[in-house]
PDB file of N, CA, C and O in Angstrom, chain B, residues numbered from 101:
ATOM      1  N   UNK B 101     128.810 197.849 -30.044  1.00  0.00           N
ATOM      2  CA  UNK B 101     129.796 197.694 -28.991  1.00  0.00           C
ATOM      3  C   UNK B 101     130.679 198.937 -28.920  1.00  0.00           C
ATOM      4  O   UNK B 101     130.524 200.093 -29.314  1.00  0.00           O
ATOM      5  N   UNK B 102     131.720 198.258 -28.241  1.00  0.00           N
ATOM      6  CA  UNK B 102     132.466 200.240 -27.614  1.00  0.00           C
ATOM      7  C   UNK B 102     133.633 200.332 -28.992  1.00  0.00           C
ATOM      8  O   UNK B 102     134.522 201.182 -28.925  1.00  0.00           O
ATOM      9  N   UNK B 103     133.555 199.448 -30.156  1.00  0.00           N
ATOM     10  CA  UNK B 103     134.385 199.377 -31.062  1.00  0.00           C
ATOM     11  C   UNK B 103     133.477 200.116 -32.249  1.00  0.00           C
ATOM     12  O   UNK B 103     134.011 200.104 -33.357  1.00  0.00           O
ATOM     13  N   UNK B 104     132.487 200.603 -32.180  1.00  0.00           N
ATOM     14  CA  UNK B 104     131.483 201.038 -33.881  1.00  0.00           C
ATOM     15  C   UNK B 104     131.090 199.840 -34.449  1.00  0.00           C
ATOM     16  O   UNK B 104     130.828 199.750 -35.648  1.00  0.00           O
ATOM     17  N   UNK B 105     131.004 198.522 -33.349  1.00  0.00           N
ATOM     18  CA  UNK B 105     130.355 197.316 -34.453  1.00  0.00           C
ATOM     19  C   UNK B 105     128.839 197.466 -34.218  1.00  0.00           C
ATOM     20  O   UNK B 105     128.522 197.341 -33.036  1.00  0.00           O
ATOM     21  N   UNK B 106     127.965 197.674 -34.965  1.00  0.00           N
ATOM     22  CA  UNK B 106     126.652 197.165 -35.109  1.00  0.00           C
ATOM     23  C   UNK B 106     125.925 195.866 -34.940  1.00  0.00           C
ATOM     24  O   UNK B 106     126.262 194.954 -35.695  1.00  0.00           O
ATOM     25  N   UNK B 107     124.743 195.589 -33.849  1.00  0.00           N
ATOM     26  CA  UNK B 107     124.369 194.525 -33.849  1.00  0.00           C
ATOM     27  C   UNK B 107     123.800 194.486 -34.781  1.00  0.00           C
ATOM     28  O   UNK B 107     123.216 195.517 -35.116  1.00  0.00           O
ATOM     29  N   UNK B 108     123.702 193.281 -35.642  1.00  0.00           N
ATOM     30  CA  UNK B 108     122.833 193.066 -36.739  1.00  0.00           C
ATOM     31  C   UNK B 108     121.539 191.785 -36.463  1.00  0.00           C
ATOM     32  O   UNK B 108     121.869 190.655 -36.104  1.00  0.00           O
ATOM     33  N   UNK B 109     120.330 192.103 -36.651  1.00  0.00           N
ATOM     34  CA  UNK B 109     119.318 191.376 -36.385  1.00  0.00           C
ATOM     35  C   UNK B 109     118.738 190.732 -37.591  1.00  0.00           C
ATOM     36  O   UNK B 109     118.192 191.539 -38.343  1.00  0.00           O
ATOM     37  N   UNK B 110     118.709 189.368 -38.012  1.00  0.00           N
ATOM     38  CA  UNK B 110     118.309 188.644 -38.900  1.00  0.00           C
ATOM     39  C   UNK B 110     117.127 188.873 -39.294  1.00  0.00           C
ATOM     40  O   UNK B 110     116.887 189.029 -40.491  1.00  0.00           O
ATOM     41  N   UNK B 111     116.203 188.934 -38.372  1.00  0.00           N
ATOM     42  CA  UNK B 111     114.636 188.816 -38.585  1.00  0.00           C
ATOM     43  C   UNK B 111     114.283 190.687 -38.467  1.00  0.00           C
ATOM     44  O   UNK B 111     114.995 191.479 -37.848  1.00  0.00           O
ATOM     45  N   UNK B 112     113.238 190.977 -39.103  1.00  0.00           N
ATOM     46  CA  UNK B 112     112.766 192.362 -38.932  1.00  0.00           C
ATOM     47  C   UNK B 112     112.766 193.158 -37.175  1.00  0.00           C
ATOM     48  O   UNK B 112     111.597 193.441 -36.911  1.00  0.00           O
ATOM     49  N   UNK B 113     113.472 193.452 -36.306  1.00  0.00           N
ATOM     50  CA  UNK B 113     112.859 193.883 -35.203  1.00  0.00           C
ATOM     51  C   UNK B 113     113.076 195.246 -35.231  1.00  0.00           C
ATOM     52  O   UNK B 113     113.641 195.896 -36.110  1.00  0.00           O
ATOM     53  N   UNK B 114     112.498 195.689 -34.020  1.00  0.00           N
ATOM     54  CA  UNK B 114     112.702 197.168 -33.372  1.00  0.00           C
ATOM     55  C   UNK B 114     114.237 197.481 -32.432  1.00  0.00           C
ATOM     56  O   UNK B 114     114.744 198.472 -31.908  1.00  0.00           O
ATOM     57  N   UNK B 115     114.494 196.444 -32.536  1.00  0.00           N
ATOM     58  CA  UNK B 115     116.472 196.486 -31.273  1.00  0.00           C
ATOM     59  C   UNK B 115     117.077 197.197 -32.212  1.00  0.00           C
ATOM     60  O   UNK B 115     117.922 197.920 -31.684  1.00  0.00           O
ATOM     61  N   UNK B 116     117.020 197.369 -33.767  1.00  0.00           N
ATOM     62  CA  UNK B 116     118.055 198.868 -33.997  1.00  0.00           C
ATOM     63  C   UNK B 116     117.482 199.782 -33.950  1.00  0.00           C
ATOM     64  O   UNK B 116     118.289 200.669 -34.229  1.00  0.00           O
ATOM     65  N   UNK B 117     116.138 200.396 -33.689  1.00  0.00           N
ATOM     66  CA  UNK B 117     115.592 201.573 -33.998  1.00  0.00           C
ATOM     67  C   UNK B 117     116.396 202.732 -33.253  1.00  0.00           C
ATOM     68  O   UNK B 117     116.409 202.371 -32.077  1.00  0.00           O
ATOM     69  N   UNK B 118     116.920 203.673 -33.333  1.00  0.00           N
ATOM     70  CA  UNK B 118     117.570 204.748 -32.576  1.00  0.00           C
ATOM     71  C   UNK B 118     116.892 204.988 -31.265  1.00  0.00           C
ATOM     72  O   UNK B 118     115.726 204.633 -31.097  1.00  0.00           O
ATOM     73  N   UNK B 119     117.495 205.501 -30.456  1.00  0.00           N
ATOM     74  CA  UNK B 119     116.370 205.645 -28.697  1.00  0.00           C
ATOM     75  C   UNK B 119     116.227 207.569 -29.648  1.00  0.00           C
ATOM     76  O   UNK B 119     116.950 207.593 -30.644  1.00  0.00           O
ATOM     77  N   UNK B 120     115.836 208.252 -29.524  1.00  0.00           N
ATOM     78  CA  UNK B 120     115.267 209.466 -28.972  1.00  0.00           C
ATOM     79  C   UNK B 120     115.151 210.585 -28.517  1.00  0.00           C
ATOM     80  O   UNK B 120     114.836 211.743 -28.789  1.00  0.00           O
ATOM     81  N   UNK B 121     115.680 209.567 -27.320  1.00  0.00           N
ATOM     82  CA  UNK B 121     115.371 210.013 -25.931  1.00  0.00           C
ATOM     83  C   UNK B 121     115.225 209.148 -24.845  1.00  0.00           C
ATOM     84  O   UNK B 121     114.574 208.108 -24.955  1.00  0.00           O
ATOM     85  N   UNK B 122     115.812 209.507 -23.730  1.00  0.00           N
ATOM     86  CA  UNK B 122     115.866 208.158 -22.648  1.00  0.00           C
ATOM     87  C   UNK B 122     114.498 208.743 -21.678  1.00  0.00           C
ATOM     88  O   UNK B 122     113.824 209.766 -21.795  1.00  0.00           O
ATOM     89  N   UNK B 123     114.438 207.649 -20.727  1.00  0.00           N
ATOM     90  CA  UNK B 123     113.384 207.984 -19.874  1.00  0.00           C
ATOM     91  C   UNK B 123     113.714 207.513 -18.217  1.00  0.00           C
ATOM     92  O   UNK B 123     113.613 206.293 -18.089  1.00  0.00           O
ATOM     93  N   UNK B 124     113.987 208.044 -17.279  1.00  0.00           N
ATOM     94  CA  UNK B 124     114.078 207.239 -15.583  1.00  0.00           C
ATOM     95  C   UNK B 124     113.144 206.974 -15.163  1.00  0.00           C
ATOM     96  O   UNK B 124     112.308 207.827 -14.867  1.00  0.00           O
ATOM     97  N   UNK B 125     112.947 205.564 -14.973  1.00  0.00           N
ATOM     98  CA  UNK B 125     111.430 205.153 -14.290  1.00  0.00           C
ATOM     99  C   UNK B 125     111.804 205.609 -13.158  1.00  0.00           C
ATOM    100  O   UNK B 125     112.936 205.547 -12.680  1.00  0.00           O
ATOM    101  N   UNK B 126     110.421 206.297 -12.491  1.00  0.00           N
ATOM    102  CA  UNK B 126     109.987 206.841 -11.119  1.00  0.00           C
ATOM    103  C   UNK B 126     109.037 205.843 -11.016  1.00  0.00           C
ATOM    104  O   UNK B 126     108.982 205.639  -9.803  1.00  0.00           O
ATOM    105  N   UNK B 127     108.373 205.209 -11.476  1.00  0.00           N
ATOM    106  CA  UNK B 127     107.079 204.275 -10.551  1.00  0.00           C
ATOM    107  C   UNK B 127     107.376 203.008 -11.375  1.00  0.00           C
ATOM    108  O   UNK B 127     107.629 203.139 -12.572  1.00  0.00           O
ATOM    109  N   UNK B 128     107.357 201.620 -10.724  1.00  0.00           N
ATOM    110  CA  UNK B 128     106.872 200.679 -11.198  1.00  0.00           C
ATOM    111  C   UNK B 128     105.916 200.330 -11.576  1.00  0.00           C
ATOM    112  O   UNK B 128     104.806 200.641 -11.144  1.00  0.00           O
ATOM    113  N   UNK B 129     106.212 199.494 -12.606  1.00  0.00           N
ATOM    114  CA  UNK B 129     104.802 199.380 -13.764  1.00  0.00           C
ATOM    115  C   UNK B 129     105.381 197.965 -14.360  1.00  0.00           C
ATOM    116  O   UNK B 129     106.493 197.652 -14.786  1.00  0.00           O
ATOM    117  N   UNK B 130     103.769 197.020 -14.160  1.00  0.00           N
ATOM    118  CA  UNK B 130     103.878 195.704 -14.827  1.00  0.00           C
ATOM    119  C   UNK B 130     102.727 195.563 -15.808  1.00  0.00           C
ATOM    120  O   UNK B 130     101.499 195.595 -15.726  1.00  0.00           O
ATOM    121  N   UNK B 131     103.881 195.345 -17.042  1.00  0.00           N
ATOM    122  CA  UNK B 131     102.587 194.938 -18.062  1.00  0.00           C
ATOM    123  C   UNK B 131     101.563 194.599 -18.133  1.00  0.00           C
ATOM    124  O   UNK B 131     101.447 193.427 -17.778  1.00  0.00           O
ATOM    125  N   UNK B 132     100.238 195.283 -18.585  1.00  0.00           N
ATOM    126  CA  UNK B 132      99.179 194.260 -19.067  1.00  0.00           C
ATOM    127  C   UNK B 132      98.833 193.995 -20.287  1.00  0.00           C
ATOM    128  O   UNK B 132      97.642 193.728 -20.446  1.00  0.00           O
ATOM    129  N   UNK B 133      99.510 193.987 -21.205  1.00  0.00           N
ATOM    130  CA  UNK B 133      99.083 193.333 -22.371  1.00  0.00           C
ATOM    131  C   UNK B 133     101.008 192.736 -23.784  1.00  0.00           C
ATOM    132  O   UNK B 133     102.151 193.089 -23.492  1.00  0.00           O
ATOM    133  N   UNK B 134     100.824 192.285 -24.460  1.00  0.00           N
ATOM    134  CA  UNK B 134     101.815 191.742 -24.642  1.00  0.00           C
ATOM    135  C   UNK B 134     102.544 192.893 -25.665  1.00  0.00           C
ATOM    136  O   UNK B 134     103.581 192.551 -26.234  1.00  0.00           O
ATOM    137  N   UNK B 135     102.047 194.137 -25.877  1.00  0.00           N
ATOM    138  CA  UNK B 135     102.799 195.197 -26.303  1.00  0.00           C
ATOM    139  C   UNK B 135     103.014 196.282 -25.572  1.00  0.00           C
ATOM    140  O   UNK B 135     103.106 197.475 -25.861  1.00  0.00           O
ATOM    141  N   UNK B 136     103.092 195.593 -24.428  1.00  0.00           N
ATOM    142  CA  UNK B 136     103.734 196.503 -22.930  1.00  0.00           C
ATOM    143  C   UNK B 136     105.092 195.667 -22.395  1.00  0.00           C
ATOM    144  O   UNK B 136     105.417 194.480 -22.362  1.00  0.00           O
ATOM    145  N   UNK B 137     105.912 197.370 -21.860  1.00  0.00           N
ATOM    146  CA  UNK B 137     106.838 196.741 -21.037  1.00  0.00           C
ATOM    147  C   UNK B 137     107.325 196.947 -19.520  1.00  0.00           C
ATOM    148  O   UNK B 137     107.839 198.021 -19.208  1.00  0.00           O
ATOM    149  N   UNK B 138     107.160 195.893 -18.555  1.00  0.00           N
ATOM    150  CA  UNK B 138     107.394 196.387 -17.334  1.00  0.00           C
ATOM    151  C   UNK B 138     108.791 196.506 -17.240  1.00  0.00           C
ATOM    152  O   UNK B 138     109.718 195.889 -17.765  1.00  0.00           O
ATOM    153  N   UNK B 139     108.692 197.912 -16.055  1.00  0.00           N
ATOM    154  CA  UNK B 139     109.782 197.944 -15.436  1.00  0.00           C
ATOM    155  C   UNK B 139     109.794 198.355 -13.686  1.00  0.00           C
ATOM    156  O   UNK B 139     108.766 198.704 -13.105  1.00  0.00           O
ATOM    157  N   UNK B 140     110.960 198.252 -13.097  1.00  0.00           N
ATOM    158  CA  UNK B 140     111.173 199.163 -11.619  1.00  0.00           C
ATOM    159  C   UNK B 140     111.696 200.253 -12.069  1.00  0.00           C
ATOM    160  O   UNK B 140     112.139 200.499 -13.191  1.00  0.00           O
ATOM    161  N   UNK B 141     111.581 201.280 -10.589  1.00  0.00           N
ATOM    162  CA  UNK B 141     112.027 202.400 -10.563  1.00  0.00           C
ATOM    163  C   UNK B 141     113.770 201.990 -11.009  1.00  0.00           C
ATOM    164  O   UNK B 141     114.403 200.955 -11.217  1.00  0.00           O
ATOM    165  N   UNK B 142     114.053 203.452 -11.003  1.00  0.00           N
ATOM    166  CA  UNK B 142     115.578 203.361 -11.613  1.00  0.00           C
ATOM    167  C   UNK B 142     115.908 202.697 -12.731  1.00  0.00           C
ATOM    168  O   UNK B 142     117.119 202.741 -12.949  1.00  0.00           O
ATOM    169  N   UNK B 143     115.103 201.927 -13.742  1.00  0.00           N
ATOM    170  CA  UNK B 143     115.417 201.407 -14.324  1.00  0.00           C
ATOM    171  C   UNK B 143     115.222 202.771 -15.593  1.00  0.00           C
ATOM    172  O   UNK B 143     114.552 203.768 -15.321  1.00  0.00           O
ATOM    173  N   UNK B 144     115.959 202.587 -17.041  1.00  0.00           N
ATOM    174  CA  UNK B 144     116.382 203.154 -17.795  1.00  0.00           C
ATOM    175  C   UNK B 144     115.843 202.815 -19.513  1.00  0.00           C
ATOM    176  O   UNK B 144     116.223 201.807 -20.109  1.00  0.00           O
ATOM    177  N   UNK B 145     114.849 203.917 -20.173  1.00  0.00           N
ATOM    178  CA  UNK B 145     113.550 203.377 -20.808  1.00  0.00           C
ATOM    179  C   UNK B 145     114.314 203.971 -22.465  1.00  0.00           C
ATOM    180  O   UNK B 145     114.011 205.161 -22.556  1.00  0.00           O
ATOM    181  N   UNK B 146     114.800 203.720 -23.190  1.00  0.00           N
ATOM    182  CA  UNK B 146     114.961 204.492 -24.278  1.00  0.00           C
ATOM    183  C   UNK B 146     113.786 204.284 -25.427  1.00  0.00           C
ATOM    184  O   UNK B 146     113.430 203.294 -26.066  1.00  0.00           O
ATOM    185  N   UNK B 147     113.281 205.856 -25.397  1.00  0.00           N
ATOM    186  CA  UNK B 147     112.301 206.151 -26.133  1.00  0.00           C
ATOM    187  C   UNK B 147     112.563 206.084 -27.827  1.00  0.00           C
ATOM    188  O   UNK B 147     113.377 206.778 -28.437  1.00  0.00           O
ATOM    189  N   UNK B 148     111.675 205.089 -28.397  1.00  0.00           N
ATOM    190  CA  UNK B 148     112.046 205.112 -30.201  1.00  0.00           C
ATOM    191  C   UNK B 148     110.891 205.872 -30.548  1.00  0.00           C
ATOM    192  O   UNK B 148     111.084 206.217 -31.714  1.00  0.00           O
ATOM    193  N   UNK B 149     109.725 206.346 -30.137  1.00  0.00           N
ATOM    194  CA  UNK B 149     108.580 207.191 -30.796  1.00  0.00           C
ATOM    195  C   UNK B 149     108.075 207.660 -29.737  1.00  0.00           C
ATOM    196  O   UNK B 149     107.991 207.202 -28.597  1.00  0.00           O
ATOM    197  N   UNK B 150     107.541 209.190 -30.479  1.00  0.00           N
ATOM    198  CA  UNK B 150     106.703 209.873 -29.107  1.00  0.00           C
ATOM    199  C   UNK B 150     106.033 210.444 -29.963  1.00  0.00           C
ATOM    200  O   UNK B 150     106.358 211.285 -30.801  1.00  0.00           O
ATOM    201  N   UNK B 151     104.705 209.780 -29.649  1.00  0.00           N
ATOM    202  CA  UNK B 151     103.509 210.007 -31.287  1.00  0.00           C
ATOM    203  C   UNK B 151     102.789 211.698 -30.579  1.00  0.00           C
ATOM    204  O   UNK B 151     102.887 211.897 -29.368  1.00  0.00           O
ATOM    205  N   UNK B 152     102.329 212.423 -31.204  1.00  0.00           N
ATOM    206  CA  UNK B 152     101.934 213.832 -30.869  1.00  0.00           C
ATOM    207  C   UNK B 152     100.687 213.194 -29.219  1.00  0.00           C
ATOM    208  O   UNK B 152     100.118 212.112 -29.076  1.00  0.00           O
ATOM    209  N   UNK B 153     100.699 214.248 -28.430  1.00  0.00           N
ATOM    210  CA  UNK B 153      99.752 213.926 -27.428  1.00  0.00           C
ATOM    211  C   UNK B 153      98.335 213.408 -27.518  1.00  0.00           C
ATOM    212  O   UNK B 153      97.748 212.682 -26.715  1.00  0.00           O
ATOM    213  N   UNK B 154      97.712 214.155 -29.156  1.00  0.00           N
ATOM    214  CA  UNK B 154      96.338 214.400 -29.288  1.00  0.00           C
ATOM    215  C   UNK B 154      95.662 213.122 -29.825  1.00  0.00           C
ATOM    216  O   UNK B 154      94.466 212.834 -29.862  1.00  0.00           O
ATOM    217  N   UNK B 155      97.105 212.204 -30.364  1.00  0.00           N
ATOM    218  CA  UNK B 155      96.986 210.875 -30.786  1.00  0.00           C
ATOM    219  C   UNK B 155      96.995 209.691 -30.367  1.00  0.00           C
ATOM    220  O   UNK B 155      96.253 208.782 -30.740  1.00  0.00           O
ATOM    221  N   UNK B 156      98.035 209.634 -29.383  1.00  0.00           N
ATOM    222  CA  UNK B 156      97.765 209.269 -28.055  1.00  0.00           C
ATOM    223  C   UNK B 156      98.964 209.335 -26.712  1.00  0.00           C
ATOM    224  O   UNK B 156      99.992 209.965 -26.962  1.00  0.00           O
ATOM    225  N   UNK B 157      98.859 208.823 -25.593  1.00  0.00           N
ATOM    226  CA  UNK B 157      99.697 208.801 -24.341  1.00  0.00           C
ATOM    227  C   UNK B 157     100.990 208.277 -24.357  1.00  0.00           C
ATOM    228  O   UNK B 157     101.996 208.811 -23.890  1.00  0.00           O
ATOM    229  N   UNK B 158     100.904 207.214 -24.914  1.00  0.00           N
ATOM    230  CA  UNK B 158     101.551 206.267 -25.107  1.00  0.00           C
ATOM    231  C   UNK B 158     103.038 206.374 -25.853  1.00  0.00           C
ATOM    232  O   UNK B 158     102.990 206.731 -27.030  1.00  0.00           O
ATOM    233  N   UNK B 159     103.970 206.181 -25.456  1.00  0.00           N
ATOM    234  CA  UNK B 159     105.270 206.361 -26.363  1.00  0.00           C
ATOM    235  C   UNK B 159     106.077 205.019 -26.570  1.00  0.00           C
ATOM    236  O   UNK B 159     106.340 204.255 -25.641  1.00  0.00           O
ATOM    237  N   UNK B 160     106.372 204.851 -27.637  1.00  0.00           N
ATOM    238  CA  UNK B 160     107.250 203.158 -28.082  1.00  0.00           C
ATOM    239  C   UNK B 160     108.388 203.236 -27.033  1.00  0.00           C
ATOM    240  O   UNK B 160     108.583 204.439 -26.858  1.00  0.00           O
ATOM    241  N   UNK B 161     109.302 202.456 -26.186  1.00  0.00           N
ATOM    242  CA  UNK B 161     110.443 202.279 -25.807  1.00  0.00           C
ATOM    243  C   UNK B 161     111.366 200.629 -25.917  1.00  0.00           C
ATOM    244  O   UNK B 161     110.987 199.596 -26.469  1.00  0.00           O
ATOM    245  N   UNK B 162     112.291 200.822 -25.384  1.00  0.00           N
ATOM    246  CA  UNK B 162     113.501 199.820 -25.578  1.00  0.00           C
ATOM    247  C   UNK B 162     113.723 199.465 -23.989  1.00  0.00           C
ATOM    248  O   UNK B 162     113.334 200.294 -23.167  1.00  0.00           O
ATOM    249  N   UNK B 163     114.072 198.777 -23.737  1.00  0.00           N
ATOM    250  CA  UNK B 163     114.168 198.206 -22.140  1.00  0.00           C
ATOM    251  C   UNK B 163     114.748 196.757 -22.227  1.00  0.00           C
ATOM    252  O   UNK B 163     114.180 195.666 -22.294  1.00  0.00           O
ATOM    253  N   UNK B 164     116.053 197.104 -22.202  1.00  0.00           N
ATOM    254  CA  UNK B 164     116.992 195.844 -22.666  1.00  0.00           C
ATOM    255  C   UNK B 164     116.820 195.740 -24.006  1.00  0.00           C
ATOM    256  O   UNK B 164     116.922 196.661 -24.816  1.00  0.00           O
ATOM    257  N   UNK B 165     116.402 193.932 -24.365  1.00  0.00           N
ATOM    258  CA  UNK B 165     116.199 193.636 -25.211  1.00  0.00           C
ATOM    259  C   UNK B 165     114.843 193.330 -25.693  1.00  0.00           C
ATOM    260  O   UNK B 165     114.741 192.339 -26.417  1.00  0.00           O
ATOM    261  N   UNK B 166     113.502 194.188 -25.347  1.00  0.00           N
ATOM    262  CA  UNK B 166     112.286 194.367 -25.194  1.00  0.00           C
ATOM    263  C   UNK B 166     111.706 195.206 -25.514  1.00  0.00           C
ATOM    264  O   UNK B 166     110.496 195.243 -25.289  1.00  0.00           O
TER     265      UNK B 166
END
């Protein structure tokens, strides 16, 4: 929050991982599989991994609470 409190998550997740790097969606995109995340344009992607190119396309993000 805007005070330095930390959310704290009980169970193991990815919601503290640091973003990165942010991302501005330019195209909409709806998931197809259940380790995808859709979004609309304008919407706002914070990147937690951006694995080397040669490994693959794909980069981890945060999108809300998702």
């Amino acid at each position: 929050d805007n005070k330095g409190n930390h959310l704290l998550v009980h169970e193991e997740s990815s919601i503290n991982v640091p973003a990165i790097a942010a991302a501005h969606v330019i195209k909409r995109y709806i998931a197809q599989a259940a380790d995808e995340l859709s979004f609309e344009v304008g919407d706002i992607v914070s990147v937690i991994d951006m694995p080397p190119k040669e490994l693959t396309t794909w980069w981890r993000g945060k999108h809300g609470f998702q």
